[in-house]
N, C-alpha and C positions, 0 to 999 in steps of 0.2 A: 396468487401470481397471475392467473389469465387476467384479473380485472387491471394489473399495470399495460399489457398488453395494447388494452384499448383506451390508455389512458395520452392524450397529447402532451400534456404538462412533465409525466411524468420522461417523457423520448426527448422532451426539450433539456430537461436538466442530466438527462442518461445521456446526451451528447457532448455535453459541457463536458459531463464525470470522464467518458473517456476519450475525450480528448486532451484531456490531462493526464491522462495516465498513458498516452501516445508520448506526448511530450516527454512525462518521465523518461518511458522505453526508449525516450529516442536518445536519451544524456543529460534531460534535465532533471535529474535524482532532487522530488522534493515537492515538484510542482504533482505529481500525481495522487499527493495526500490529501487534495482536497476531492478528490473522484467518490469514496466510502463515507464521507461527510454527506457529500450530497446526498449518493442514493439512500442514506439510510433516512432522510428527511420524507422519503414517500416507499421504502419498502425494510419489512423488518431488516437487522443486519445480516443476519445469518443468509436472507435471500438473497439481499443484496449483493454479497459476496459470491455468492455461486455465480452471479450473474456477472459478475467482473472474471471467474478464473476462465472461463475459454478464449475471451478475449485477451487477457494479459497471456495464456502460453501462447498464442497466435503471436503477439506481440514479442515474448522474450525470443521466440526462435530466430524476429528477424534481428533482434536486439544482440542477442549471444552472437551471432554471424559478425555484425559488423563488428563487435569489440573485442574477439576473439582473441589479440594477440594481446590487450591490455589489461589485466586483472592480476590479483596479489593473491599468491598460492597459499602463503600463510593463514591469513585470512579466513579463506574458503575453510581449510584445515579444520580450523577450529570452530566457525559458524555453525557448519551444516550437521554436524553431531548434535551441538546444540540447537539447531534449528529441529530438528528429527523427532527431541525429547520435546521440545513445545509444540509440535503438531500431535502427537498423538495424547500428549494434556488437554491438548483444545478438543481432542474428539473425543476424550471421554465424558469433558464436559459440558460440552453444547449444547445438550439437550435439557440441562440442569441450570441454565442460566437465562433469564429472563432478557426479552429485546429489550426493553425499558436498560435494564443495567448494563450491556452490552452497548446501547445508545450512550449512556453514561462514561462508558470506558474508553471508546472511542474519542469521544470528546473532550474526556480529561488526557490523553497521550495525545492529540493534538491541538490541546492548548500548553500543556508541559515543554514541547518541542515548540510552538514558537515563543514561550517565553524561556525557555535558554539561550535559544538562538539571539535573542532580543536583548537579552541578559550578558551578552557579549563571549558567555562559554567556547560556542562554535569558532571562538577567532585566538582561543587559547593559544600557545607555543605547544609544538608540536612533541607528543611523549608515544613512548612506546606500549602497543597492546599488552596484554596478558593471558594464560590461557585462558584462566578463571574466567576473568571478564569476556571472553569470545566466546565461551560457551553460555553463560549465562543472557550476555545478549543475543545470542543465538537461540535462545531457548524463548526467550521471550517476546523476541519477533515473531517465530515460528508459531508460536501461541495467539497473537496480537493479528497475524496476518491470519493465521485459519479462521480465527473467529469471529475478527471484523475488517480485516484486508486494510491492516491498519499495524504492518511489521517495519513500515521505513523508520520511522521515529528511535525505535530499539535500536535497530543498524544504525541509522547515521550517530546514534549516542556512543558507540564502540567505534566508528570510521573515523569522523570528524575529526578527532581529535588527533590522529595519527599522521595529519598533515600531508597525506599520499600524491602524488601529480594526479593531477585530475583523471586523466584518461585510466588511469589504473583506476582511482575511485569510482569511477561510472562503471566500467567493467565489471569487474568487482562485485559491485551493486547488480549488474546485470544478472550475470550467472546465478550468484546468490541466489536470485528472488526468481530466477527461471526454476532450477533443483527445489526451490521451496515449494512453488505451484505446482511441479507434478508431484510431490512428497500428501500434496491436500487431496488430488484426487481422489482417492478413497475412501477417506475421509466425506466427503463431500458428498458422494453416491451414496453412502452408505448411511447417511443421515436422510437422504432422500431429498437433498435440493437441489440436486443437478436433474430436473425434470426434462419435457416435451417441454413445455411451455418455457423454461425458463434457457434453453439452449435457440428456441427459437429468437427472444428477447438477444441475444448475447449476437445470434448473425445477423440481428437487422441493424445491430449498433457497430459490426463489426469493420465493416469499410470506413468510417469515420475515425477508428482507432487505430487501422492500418494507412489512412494515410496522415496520422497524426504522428506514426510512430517515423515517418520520413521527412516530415519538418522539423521532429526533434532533430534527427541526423543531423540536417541541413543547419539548425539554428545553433547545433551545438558548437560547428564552425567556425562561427560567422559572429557571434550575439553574444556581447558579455551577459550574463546570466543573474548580475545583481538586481536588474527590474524584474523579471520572471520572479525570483526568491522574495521581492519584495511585496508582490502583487500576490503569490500563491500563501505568504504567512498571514497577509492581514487577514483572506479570507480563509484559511483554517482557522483562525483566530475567532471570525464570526460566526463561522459557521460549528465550529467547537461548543461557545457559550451556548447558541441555539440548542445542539441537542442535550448537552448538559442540561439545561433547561426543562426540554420534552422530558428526558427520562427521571428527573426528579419530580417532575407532579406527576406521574407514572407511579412511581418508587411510593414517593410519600403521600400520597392525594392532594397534591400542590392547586 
């Protein structure tokens, strides 16, 4: 971890990551998927991740604030139990799961999401959730985010489809993935990745992510969102194959 520290290259592509993950927080749900792609191109995932959560609760506090009155109670309901069961799966097995195949997993859950998306699924007629289904993709986000900061893709495959007004959807999404992130803190300590060094990495990245998370606000206004969606899939898309890639001659001696 010190040696990302003094690394340039790697503070060049950790400002891209969250400044997409500003944007998400700020209401663009989707573009911050490619934030965990990156980092994980220059630090395992697991570290990667820790180094994303103090900045993203930084980020949902001011995110929950502003969308306070917009979110689906139902929803929450039923996510966050099963979000709870896939956080404490992911920390029993974290330590039992190789970055190589974690790099892999990421990369195939966002290559999956943008070929549904692409696939035209995301533009279905609008059907109503289920419990079942809330809990399971709650469970599987909650799993996908502790492990590789990689829970939107599960969410948005249960939201999407529900057709919701937007501002509920972003909210929604908000709170979600605020409750999820402090659900990992312990998780996270207690594996031992939220170090000295890697909380220092998190404040020197973190003014870039706080005022990224107010031009999301701003952009969410103002900016139809079909360019943003279209620019942030190609490159999860790229950057998907890429580590699919790394973690397969990893895996397999490629």
């Amino acid at each position: 971890m010190s040696s990302l520290f003094d690394d340039p290259t790697f503070y060049l592509v950790a400002i891209i990551a969250v400044t997409s993950t500003g944007l998400s927080k700020g209401g663009f749900a989707g573009v911050g998927i490619i934030a965990m792609p990156l980092l994980s191109l220059y630090a395992p995932p697991l570290a990667a991740a820790a180094i994303l959560l103090p900045i993203q609760l930084s980020q949902d506090a001011l995110s929950v604030w502003n969308y306070r009155r917009d979110w689906d109670r139902w929803n929450l309901k039923v996510l966050l139990p099963g979000a709870a069961i896939g956080v404490v799966v992911a920390w029993m097995l974290a330590v039992r799961v190789s970055d190589a195949a974690v790099r892999m997993l990421v990369g195939v859950i966002g290559l999956s999401f943008v070929l549904w998306v692409w696939l035209g699924h995301a533009r279905a007629k609008p059907r109503a959730a289920t419990l079942a289904g809330g809990l399971f993709w709650g469970a599987v986000s909650g799993f996908t985010s502790t492990i590789a900061q990689a829970g939107g893709p599960p969410f948005q495959v249960h939201m999407l489809p529900q057709g919701l007004p937007k501002l509920n959807m972003v909210g929604t999404n908000m709170i979600f993935f605020a409750a999820l992130n402090v659900m990992k803190i312990v998780p996270y300590l207690s594996l031992g990745q939220l170090s000295f060094d890697s909380v220092k990495i998190s404040a020197t990245l973190l003014p870039f992510a706080v005022a990224a998370n107010f031009l999301g606000f701003w952009l969410v206004q103002r900016t139809p969102q079909v360019l943003f969606y279209r620019i942030a899939y190609v490159l999860v898309f790229c950057l998907s194959l890429v580590l699919i890639w790394r973690g397969g001659q990893t895996l397999f001696g490629g």
